[in-house]
N, C-alpha and C positions, 0 to 999 in steps of 0.2 A: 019473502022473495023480492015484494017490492023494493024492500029494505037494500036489500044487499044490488040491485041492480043501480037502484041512486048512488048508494055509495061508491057502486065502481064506475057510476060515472063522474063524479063528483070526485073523485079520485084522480080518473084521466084529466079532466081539467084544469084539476090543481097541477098536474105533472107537467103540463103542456106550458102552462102558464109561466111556472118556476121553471123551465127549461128555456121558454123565452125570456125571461129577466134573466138567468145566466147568458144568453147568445148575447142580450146589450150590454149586462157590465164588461163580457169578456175585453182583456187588452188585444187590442189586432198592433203589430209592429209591420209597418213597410220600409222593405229595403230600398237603400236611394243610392244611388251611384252615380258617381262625376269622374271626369277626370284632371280636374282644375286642384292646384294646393293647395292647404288648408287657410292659408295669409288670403287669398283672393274671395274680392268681395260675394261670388257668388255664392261661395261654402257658405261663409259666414249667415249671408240671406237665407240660405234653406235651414240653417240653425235656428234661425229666428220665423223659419214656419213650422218648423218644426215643436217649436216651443209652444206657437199659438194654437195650435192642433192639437198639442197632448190639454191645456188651458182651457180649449171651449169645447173639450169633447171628456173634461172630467179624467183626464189620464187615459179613455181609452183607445185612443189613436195616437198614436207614436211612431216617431224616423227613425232608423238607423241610420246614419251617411256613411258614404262610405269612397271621402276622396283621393283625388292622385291616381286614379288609374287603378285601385289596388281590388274590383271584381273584375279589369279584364282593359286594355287597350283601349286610347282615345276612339278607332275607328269602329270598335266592338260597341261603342257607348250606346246607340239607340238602338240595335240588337239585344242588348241586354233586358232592356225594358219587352221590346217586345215580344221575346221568347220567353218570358216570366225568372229569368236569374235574378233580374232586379224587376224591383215593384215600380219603380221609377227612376228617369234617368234623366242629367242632362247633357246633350248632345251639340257637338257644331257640324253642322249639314255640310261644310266644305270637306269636313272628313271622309264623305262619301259623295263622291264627284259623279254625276249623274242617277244619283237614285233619287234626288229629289228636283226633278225640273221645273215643276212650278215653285217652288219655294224658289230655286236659282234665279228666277226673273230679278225678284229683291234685289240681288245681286250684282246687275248690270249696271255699269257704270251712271254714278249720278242719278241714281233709279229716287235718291232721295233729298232731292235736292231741289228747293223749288223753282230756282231759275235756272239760264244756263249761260257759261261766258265769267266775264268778267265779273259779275254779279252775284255768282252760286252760292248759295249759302246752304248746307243740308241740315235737317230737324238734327234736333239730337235723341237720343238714342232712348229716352222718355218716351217721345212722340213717334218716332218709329218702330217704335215696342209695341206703342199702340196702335196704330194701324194693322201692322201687321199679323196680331191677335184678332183683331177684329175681322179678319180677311180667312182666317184659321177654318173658316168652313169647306173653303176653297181648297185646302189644302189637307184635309182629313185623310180623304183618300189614298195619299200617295205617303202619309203614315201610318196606313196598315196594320193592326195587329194592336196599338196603342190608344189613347186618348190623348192627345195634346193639349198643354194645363196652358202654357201659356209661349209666345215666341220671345225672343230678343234680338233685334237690329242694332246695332253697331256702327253708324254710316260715317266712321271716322278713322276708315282706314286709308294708314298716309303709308310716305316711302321712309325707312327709315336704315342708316347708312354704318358701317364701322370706316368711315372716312370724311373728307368734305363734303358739304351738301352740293346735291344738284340740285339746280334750279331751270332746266329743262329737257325735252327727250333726247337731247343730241348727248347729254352728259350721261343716259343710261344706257349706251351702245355697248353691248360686249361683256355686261356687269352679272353677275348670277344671283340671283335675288329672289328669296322665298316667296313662295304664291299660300292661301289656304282656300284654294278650288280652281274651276274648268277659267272662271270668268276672269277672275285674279290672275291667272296665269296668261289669260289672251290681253290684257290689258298691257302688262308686263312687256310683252309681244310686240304690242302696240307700239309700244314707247323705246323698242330696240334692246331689252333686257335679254337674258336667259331665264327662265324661269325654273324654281327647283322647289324642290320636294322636300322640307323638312318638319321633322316634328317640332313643337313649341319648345319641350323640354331641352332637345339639343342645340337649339337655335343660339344662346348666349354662347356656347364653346366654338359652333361654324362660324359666329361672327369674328370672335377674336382669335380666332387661326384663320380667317380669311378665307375658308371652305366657300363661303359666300361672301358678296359686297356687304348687302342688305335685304330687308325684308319689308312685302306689305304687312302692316300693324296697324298698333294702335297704343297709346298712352300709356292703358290702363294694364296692358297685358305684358308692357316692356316692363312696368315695375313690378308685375306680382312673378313673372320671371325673373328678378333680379337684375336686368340687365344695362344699368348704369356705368359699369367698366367696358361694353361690347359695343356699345351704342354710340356714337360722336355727331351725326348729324341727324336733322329729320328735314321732310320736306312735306309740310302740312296740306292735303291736297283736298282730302274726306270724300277722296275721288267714289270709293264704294263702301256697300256693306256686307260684315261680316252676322250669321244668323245663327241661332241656338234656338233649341224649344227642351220645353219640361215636358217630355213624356210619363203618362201612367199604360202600364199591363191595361187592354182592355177587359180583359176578363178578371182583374184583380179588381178595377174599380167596380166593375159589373156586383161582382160577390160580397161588397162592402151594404152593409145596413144602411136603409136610406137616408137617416141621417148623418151618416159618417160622409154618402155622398154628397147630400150637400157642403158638409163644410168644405170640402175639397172644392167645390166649385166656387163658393164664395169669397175663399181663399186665392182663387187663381182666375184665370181670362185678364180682358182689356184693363180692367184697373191694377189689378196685380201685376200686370206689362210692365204698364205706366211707373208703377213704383219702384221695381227692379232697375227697371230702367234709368230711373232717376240715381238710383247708386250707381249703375254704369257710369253716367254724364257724372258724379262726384268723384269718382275713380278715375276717370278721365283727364278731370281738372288737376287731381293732387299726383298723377304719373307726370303728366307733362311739368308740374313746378318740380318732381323726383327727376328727369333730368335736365332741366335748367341749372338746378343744385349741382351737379354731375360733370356743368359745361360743356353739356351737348349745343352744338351749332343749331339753333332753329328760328331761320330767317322769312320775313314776313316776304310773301311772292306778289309778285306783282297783278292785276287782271289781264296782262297779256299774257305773263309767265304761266298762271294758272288754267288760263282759255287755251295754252297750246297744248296740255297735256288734255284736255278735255275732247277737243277737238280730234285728235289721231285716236280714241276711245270711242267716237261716236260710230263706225261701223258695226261695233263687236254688239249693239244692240239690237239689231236690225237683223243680222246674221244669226245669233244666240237664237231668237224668238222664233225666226223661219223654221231651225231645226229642232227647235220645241213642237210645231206645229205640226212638222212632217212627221210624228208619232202619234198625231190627235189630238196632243194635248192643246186646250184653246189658252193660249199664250197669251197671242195679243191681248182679248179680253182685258186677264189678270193684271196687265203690265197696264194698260190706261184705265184701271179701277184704283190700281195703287198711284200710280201719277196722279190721276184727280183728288183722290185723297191727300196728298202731297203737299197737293197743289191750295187743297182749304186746308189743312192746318193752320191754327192759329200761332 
């Protein structure tokens, strides 16, 4: 009897045991969804985490990606994640205008910038990756439902034109010019624009039918758009930033083997910002020589030129923040935590 009771325990253990070395070899696959094309540097980066993930976890962590929009609409993007359709996603906050108001401080004019005036010079997009990863606790809250891997800041968005450049607010009187959020479109405001509403993908055909003058952008986004024949001027201002984060399912990473979580985190946060971010600013560089090649107009402004658009911009931060505040949220705070951080940058 003794016999047989050892053995059937000796048995469950053995069962237990091999049922746990199958749960860790098992391959787990997370779905990732974008909505950026395949040519843009971001797909490409999550190929190359994707590769280092399946590499340090022995094949058993693997990406599906899955870009261009094709699990569901740019504004669907961080819903996706966090209803569990996608395991993970990447998202631009501007596509959802008021759902995330502490992230939109980022967003205020020159919010990344360390001086102001004639002077301004904003981080690139490296260093404000990193910051605003590192601020990511601040911001948990108000993405809900996910874990947020890491952000990306952009503080290099200018005006850019299918005509001559303007080189002040009196020459965007009357003009209809794409915004991507609340802040972009008050800025727009600001300066005498019309502000409109279009997606990335249609933005190269409203240019060159003249649907719109111009749009806020950025370098990197006009070339993986294609949009070299649309494009004729830019007017370099890096008046604001545009913002993206990597969401994960929080329940998807929750149910991951502890191991599997950490590589996910070691993989991602401030350094991992920092890095992405650094192909931003190299994507950045080789858009803007993609339309100089193109003979697009892009003329060096003056520190007046540049202090007067700065200047008609300065209310919408002070205003923006009060009505962050009138919902509770503690705005200011957030907004001179990131300035001083900014502000020490190296």
């Amino acid at each position: 009897m003794k016999r047989g009771v050892i053995g059937a325990v000796l048995g469950a253990a053995l069962a237990v045991s091999l049922a746990s070395v199958g749960a860790i070899a098992q391959t787990i696959e997370l779905k990732v969804s974008h909505y950026l094309p395949p040519n843009h540097q971001m797909h490409k980066q999550l190929e190359a985490w994707g590769a280092e993930l399946a590499q340090r976890s022995n094949g058993r962590l693997k990406l599906a990606i899955f870009p261009a929009a094709q699990m569901g609409p740019m504004p669907r993007q961080y819903d996706l994640a966090r209803t569990g359709v996608a395991d993970i996603a990447f998202f631009l906050h501007g596509a959802l205008p008021g759902r995330f108001p502490l992230t939109e401080i980022s967003h205020l004019p020159y919010a990344f910038n360390r001086s102001e005036g004639a002077s301004a010079k904003a981080l690139s997009t490296a260093e404000a990756s990193g910051i605003l990863t590192e601020l990511s606790g601040k911001l948990a809250a108000e993405h809900e439902g996910t874990k947020p891997l890491y952000f990306i800041a952009t503080p290099t968005l200018s005006l850019f034109f299918n005509r001559p450049a303007v080189k002040s607010p009196a020459g965007m009187r009357g003009l209809r010019m794409r915004h991507n959020g609340p802040i972009a479109s008050a800025m727009l405001e600001a300066w005498g624009a019309t502000p409109a509403a279009v997606p990335p993908a249609e933005l190269a055909d409203s240019l060159s039918k003249g649907t719109i003058a111009g749009m806020f952008f950025n370098y990197e986004a006009a070339k993986s758009f294609q949009m070299a024949e649309s494009v004729k001027s830019v007017t370099q201002l890096d008046a604001a930033a545009g913002t993206f984060a990597l969401v994960m399912n929080a329940e998807k990473y929750k149910s991951l083997p502890e191991d599997l979580r950490k590589l996910i985190d070691d993989t991602t946060g401030p350094a991992a910002a920092r890095k992405v971010g650094a192909i931003y600013d190299q994507a950045e560089a080789e858009g803007r020589a993609y339309l100089r090649a193109a003979n697009a107009e892009i003329p060096e402004l003056s520190g007046a030129e540049r202090a007067a658009f700065e200047e008609l911009a300065k209310p919408i931060t002070a205003s923006f923040i009060a009505r962050v505040e009138a919902k509770g949220i503690k705005a200011k705070p957030f907004y001179d935590e990131l300035r001083a951080a900014v502000g020490a940058a190296k």
